[in-house]
N, C-alpha and C positions, 0 to 999 in steps of 0.2 A: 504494500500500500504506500502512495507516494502521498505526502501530508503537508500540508501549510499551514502556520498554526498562524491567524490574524486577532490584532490586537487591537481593537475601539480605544483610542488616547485621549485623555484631555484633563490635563493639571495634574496626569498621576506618578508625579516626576520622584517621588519617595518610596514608590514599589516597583516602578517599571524593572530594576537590576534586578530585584530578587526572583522576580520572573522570567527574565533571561536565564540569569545564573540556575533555573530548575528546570530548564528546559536543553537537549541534547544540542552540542556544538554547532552540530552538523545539520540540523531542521531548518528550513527556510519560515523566516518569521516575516510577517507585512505586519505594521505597525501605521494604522492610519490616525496623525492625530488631524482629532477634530477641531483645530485652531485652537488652544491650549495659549494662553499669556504670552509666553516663550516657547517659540518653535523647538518640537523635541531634535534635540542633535545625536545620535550617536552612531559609532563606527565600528561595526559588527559586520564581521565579512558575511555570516547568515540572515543578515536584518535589515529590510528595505523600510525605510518613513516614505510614508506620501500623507502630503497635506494637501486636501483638495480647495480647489476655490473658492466653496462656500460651507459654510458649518453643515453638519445634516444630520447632527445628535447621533445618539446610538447609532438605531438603524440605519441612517446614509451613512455612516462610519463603516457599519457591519458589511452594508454594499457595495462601498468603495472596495472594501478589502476583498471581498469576492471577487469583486469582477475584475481582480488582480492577479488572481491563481489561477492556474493554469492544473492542477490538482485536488483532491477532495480538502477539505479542510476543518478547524478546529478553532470552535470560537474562544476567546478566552478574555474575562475581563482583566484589566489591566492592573487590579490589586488580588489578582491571584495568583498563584505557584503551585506548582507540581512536584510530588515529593515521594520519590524512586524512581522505579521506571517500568511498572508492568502497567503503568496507564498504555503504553504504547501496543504492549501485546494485547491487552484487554479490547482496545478499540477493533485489533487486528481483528480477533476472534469474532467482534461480533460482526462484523463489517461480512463475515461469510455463512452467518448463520442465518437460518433458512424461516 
């Protein structure tokens, strides 16, 4: 299963790392902030920001970021974290159940 995990952003500049830092190196992240005070900056070779034109709350946020992946995907709010890693298998398994 090839995964994109996209992240609705806006002001949540105190937990975005710890979310990173729980999620596998190697995962392609989209990180749409939703115009957020200060434009998010970071330089993570698996982690694309796009800021789109105009705010769109959550859900333009959640759209933005879809209709960025080219993959199935994994929404995730931006003050949460993942912690181990059989969330991955887990999603696997169900993704072929019947």
């Amino acid at each position: 299963m090839e995964l994109t995990i996209v992240i609705p952003f806006f002001n949540g500049y105190k937990h975005i790392d710890r979310l990173l830092e729980s999620l596998p190196v190697d995962m392609p992240v989209v990180i749409v902030d939703d115009h957020s005070d200060v434009p998010l900056q970071l330089e993570r070779d698996n982690v694309r920001v796009i800021r789109p034109e105009r705010k769109g709350y959550f859900t333009g946020a959640v759209n933005v970021g879809i209709d960025a992946c080219e993959t199935d995907v994994l929404i995730l709010n931006q003050d949460t974290w993942l912690e181990g890693t059989q969330w991955l298998d887990l999603l696997t398994k169900g993704e072929f159940r019947p």
